[in-house]
C-alpha positions as CSV (number, residue, x, y, z in Angstrom):
1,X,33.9,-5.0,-7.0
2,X,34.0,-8.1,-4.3
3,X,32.8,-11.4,-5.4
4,X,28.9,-11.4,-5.1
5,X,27.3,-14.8,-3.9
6,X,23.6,-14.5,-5.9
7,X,20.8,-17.6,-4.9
8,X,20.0,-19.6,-7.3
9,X,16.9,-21.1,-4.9
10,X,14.4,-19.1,-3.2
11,X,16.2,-18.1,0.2
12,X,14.5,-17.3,3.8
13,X,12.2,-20.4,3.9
14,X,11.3,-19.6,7.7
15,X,10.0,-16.7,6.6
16,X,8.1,-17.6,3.7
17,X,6.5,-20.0,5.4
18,X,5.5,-17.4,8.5
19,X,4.0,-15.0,5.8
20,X,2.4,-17.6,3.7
21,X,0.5,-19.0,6.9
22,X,-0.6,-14.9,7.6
23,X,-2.0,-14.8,4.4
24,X,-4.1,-18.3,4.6
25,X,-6.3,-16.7,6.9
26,X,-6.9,-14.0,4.1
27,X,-8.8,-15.6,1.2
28,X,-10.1,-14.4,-2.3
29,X,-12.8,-13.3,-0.2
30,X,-11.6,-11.1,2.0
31,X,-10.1,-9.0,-1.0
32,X,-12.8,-8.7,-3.2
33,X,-15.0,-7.5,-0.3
34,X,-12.8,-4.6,0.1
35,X,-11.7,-4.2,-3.5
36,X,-15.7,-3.7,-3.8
37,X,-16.1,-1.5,-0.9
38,X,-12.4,0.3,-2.1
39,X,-11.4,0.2,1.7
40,X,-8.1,-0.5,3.3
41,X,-6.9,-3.8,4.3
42,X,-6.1,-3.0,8.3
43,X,-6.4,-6.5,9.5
44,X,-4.1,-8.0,6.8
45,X,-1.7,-5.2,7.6
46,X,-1.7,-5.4,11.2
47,X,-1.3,-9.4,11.1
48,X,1.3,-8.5,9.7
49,X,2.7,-5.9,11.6
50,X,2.1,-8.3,15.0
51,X,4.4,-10.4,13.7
52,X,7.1,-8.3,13.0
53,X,7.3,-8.5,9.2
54,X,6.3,-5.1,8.2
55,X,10.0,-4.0,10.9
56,X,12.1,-6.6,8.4
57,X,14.3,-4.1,7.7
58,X,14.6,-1.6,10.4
59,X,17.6,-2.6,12.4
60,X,18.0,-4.2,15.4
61,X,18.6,-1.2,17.8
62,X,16.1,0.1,16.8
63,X,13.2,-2.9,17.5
64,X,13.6,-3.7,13.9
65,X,15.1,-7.5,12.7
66,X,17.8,-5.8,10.5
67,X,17.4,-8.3,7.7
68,X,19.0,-7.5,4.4
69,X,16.4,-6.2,1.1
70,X,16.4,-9.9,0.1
71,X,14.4,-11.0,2.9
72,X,12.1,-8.1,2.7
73,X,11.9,-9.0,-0.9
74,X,10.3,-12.7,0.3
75,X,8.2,-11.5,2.4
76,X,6.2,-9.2,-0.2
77,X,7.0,-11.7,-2.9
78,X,5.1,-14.4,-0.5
79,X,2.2,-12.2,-0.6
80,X,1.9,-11.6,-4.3
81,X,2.3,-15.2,-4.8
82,X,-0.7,-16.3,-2.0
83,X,-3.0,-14.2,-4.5
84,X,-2.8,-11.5,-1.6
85,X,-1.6,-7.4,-2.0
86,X,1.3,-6.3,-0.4
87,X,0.5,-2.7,-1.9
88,X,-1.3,-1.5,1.9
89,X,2.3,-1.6,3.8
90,X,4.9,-2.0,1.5
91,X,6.3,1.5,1.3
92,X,7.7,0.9,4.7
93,X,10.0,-1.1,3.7
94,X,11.5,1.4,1.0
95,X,10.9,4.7,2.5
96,X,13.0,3.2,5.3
97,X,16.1,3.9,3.6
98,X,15.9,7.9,3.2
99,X,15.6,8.4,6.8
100,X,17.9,5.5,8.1
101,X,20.7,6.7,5.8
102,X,20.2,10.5,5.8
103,X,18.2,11.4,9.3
104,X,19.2,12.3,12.3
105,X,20.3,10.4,15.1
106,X,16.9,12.4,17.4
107,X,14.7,11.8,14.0
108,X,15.8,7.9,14.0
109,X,15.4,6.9,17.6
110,X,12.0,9.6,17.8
111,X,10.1,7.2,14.9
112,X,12.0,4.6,14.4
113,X,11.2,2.1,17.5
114,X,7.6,3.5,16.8
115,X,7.5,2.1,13.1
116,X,9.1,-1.0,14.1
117,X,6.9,-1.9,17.0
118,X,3.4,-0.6,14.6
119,X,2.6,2.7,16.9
120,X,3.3,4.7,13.6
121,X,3.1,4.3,10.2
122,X,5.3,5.8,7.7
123,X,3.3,4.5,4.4
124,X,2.8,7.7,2.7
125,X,5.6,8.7,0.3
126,X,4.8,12.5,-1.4
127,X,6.7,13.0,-4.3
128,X,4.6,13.3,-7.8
129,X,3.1,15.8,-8.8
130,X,-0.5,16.7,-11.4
131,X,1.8,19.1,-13.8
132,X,5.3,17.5,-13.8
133,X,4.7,13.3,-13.1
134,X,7.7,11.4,-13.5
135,X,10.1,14.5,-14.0
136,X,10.0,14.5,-10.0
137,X,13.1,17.6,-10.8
138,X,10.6,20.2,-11.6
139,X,8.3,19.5,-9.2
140,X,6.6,22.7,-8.0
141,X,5.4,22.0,-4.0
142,X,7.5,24.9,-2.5
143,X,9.0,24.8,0.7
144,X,10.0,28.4,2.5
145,X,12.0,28.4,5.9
146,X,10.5,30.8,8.0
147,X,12.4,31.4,11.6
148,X,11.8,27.7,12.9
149,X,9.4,26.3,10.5
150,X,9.3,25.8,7.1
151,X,6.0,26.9,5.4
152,X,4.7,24.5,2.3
153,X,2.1,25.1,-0.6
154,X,1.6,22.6,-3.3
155,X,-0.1,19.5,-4.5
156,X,0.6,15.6,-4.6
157,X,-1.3,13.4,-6.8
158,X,-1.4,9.3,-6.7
159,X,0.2,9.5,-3.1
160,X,-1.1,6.4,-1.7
161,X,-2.0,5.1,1.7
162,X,-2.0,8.8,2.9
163,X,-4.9,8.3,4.9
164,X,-3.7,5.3,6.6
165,X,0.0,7.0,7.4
166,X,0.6,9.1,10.5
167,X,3.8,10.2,8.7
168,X,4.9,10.9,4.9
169,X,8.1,11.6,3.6
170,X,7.8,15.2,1.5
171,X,9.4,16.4,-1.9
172,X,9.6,19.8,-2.4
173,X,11.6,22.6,-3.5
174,X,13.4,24.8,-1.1
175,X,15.4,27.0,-3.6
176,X,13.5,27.7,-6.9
177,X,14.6,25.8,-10.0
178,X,16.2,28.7,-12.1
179,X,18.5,29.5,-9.1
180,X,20.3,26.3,-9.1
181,X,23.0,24.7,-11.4
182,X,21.9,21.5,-11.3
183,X,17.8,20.9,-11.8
184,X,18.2,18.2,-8.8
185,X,19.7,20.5,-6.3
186,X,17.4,22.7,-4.6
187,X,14.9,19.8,-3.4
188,X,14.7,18.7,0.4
189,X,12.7,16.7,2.0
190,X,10.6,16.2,4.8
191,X,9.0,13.5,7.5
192,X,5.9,15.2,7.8
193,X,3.5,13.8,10.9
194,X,0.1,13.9,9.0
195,X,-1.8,13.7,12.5
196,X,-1.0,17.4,13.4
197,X,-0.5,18.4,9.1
198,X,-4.4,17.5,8.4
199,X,-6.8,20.1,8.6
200,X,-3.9,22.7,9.7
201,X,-3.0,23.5,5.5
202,X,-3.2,20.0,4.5
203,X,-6.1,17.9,3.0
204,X,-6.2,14.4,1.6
205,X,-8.7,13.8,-1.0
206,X,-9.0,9.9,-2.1
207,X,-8.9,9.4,-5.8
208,X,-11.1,7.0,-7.5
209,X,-8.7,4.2,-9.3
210,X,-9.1,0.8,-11.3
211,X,-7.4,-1.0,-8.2
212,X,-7.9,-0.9,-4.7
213,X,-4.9,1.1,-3.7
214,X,-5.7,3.6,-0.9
215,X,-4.9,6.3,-3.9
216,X,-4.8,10.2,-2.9
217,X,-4.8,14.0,-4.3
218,X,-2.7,15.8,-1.6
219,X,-3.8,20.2,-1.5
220,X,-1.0,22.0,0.5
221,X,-1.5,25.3,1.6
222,X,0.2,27.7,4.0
223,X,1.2,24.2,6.0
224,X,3.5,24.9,8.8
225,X,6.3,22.4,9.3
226,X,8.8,22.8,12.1
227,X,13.0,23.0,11.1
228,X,13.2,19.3,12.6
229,X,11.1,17.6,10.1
230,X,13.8,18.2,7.0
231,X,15.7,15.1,7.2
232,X,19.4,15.9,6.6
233,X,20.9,19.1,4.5
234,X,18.1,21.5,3.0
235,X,18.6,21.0,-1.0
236,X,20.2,17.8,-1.1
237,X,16.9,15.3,-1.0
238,X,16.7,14.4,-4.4
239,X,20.2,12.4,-3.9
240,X,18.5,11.0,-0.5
241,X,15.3,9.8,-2.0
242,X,17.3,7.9,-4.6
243,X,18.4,5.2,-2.1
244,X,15.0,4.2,-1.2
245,X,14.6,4.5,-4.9
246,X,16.8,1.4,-5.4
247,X,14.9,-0.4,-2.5
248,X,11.7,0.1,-4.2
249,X,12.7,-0.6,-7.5
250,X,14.0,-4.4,-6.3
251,X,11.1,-4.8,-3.7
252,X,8.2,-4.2,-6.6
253,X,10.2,-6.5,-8.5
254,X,10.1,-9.3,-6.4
255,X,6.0,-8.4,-5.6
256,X,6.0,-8.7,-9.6
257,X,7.6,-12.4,-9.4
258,X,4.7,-13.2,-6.8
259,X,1.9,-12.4,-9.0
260,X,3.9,-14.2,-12.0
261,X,4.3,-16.8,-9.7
262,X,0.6,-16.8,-8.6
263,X,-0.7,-16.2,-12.6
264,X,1.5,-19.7,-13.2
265,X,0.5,-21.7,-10.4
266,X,-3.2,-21.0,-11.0
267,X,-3.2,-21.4,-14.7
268,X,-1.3,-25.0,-14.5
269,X,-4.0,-25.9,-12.0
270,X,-6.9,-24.9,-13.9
271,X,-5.3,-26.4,-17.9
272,X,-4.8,-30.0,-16.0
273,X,-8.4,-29.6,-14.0
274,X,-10.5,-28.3,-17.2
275,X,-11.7,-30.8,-19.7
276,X,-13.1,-29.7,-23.3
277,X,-13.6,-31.6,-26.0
278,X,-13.0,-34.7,-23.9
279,X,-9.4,-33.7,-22.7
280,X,-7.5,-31.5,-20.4
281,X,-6.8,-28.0,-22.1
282,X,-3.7,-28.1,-21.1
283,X,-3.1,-30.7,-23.6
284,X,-3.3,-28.0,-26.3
285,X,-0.3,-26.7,-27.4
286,X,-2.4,-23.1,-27.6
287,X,-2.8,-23.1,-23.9
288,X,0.4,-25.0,-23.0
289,X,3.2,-23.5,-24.4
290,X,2.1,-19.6,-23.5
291,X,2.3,-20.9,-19.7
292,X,5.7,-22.5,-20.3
293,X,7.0,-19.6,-21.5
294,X,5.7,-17.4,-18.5
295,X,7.7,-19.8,-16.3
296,X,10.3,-19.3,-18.5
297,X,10.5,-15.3,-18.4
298,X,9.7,-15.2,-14.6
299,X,12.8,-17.6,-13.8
300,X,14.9,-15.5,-16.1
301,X,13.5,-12.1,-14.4
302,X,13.8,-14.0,-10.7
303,X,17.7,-14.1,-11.3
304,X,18.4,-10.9,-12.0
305,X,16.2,-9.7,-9.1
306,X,18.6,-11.8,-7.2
307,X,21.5,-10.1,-8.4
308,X,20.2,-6.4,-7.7
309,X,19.2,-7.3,-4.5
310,X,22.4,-9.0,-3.5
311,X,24.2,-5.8,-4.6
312,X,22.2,-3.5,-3.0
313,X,22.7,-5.2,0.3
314,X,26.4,-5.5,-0.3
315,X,26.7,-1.7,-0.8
316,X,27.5,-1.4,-4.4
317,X,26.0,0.7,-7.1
318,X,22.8,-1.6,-8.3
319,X,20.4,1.4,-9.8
320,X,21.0,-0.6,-13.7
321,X,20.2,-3.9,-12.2
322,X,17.1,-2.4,-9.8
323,X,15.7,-0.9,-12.6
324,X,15.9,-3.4,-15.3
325,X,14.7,-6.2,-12.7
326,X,11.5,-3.7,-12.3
327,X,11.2,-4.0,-15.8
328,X,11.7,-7.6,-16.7
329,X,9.7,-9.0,-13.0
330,X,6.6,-6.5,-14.2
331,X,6.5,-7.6,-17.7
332,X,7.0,-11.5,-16.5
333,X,3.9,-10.8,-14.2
334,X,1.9,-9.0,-17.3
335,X,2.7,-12.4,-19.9
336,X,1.4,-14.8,-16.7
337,X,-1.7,-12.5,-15.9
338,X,-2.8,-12.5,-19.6
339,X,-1.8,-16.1,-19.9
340,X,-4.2,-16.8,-16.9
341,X,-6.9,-14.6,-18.4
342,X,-6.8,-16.7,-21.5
343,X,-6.7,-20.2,-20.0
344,X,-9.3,-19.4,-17.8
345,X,-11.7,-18.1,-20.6
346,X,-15.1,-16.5,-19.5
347,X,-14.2,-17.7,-15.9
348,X,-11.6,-15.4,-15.6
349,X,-13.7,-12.5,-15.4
350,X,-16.1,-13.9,-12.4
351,X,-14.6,-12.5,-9.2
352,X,-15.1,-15.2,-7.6
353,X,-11.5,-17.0,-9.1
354,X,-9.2,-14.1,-8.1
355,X,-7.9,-14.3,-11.4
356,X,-9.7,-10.6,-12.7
357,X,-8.5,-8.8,-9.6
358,X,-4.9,-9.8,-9.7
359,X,-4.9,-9.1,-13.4
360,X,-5.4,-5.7,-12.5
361,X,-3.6,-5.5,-9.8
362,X,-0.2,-6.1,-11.2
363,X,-1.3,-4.2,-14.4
364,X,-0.5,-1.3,-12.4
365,X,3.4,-1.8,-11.9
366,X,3.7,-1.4,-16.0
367,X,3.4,1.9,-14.9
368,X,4.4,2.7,-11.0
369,X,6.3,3.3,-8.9
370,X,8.4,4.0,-12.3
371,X,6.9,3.3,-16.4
372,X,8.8,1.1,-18.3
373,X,9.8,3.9,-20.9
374,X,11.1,5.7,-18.0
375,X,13.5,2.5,-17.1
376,X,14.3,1.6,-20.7
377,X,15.0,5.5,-20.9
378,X,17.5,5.1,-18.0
379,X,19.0,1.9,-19.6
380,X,19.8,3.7,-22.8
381,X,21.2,6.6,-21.0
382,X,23.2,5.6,-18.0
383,X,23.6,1.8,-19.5
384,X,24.2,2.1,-23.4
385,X,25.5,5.9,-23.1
386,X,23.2,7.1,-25.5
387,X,22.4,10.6,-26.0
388,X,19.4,11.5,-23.1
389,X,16.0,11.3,-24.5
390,X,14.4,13.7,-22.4
C-alpha cells in the first residue's frame, strides 16, 4: 500500500465557510417548524443545490466539481455542526458511486448532468426490507425479465426521501436465493425513475418516525421497468452497492463529528454562560469533565475518519476503517448529545434551544444506515477473524 498523507486539521476551509454561510440563513427556527409539521426541507436543499454543493462529487465532465469524499465529508460535517440536517440530500453523495462505477456510459451522461445541475434527484436509495432488515442477502423484492422490461413485486421499508426523489436506486433479486452458490449473487439493481414508477405498480406511503426524516413504506406490485434501468450485469449488484456502501459509511461519520461538534460547542457555551449557586456550572467538575471527555472521543473518532476517507479516495480497500469510523463518530456524537442534555438541565427539552431536536436527530445513526452490532459484527469477522456470528 502507497504512503497515505491523513489531515491532521480540518481541510477545505473555502468550502466550509460557503456551506456554513448557507446554513446561517437556516436557523433553529426554521427546523423545528418543519420537524413540527414533519415536512421536507426544500429550500435548505435547494440552497444548496444552487450552489453546487449537493454535485461535490460528481465529476467534472459531467457538470459535477469532482472533489474527493473528504470534501463531500465537510460539507455534510459543516451542516451537522451549524445545528442544521444534512439527512434531506445526503444520499446523493453516496448513491453516486453505484452508478458512476458500475453504469453505463448512456445511463451516466442520461442523469448524470441532470443530478449535478438539480433537474433530478437521485435521494431515494431501496434496499431494506420489513422481513429481512439488515440481512439485505435475503431480501425478497423479486425482479423477473420479461422481453424488454423487467417486472418487480415487493416492499421497502425506512426508504427515505422517496417522495422527494425522481429516481431510486433498486435491490432486488433476479435469480431466487436457493439457485445460487453464493447468497449475494443473484441481486441486481436498478435506477428506477419514480416519476413514471408511481401510480403504475408502485406506491409510497410515508411512515410516521421520531425524527423528521422524509421516512417511507415502498408496496411494489406488477411494476414494469424497462432492460435499461439495471445498472451493469444482472446478479452482480450486491458487489456494486458495496462501494457506495463505503461512501456512506465515512460520509455519516463525518455528519456524526458535526453534531459532536455542535453538542460541544453548545454545551461550553451554555456551562461558562449559566450561573447556580453563584458560579458558572462549568466550574463543577460534574459538568466539566463529561464535556472534556466528549472533545476527547470526537478528536480521537475525527482521525480515523480522516484516515478512511483518505483511503477511500486513494482507491484502496477502507470497508474496516469506514465502518469503525461510523461507529466511533456515532457514539462520539451520542456522549456530546447526552452531555448537552445534562448541562442544559430542564432547558434542554424546550425546543426553542435546538438542543432536544439534535439529540434525536443523531440518536438515529446508532442505528442507520448500518447498527453498531452489525459493525462490531463485521470488525470481529473480517478484522479479528473470528468465527461469523450470524
Amino acid at each position: 500500500m502507497p504512503d497515505l498523507s491523513i489531515p491532521l486539521t480540518d481541510q477545505w476551509p473555502d468550502i466550509r465557510a460557503g456551506v456554513g454561510r448557507i446554513c446561517e440563513r437556516f436557523d433553529n427556527d426554521y427546523w423545528n417548524r418543519l420537524d413540527r409539521a414533519s415536512e421536507y426541507p426544500q429550500e435548505f436543499v435547494d440552497a444548496l443545490t444552487e450552489a453546487g454543493y449537493l454535485a461535490a462529487l460528481i465529476p467534472e465532465q459531467y457538470g459535477g466539481a469532482g472533489l474527493p469524499v473528504a470534501a463531500g465529508g465537510a460539507i455534510l460535517e459543516t451542516i451537522h455542526a451549524t445545528g442544521c440536517n444534512a439527512a434531506a440530500c445526503h444520499a446523493q453523495m453516496y448513491t453516486m458511486g453505484t452508478l458512476l462505477k458500475h453504469g453505463s456510459p448512456e445511463q451516466k451522461q442520461r442523469y448524470l448532468p441532470a443530478i449535478a445541475s438539480g433537474a433530478l434527484r437521485l435521494q431515494a436509495f431501496g434496499v431494506t426490507e420489513p422481513t429481512t432488515g439488515s440481512d439485505t442477502t435475503q431480501l425478497k423484492t423479486r425482479a423477473v425479465r420479461r422481453g424488454d422490461h423487467y417486472l418487480v413485486n415487493g416492499q421497502k421499508v425506512f426508504i427515505s426521501r422517496a417522495e422527494q426523489s425522481d429516481l431510486m436506486l433498486l435491490l432486488a433479486r433476479t435469480t431466487p436465493a436457493d439457485q445460487v452458490k453464493r447468497r449475494s449473487d443473484g441481486i441486481s439493481v436498478f435506477l428506477v425513475d419514480l416519476r413514471q414508477a408511481v401510480g403504475n405498480g408502485l406506491e409510497i406511503r410515508k411512515l410516521d418516525a421520531a425524527i423528521n426524516h422524509s421516512t417511507n413504506e415502498i408496496f411494489i406490485e406488477n411494476l414494469k421497468i424497462p432492460v435499461e434501468s439495471l445498472i451493469g450485469e444482472e446478479g452482480k449488484g450486491f458487489r456494486y452497492i458495496l462501494d457506495g456502501m463505503n461512501a456512506e459509511r465515512i460520509l455519516i461519520a463525518h455528519e456524526s463529528l458535526g453534531d459532536a461538534r455542535y453538542f460541544i460547542r453548545r454545551a461550553t457555551e451554555y456551562a461558562n454562560q449559566r450561573v447556580v449557586f453563584g458560579r458558572p456550572i462549568g466550574q463543577n467538575q460534574g459538568i466539566q469533565f463529561p464535556i472534556a471527555r466528549a472533545h476527547a472521543e470526537t478528536e480521537a473518532a475525527a482521525l480515523l475518519v480522516a484516515k478512511a476517507a483518505a483511503l477511500f479516495d486513494a482507491g484502496q480497500a477502507c470497508g474496516a476503517e469506514a465502518n469503525m469510523a461510523k461507529l466511533l463518530a456515532a457514539d462520539a456524537a451520542w456522549r456530546a448529545a447526552e452531555t448537552a442534555m445534562q448541562t442544559f438541565g430542564g432547558y434542554a427539552f424546550a425546543r426553542e434551544y435546538g438542543i432536544e431536536r439534535k439529540w434525536r436527530e443523531c440518536r438515529l445513526y446508532q442505528t442507520a444506515p448500518i447498527s453498531t452490532n452489525m459493525i462490531l459484527a463485521y470488525v470481529g469477522q473480517h478484522v479479528l477473524g473470528m468465527p461469523r456470528s450470524y
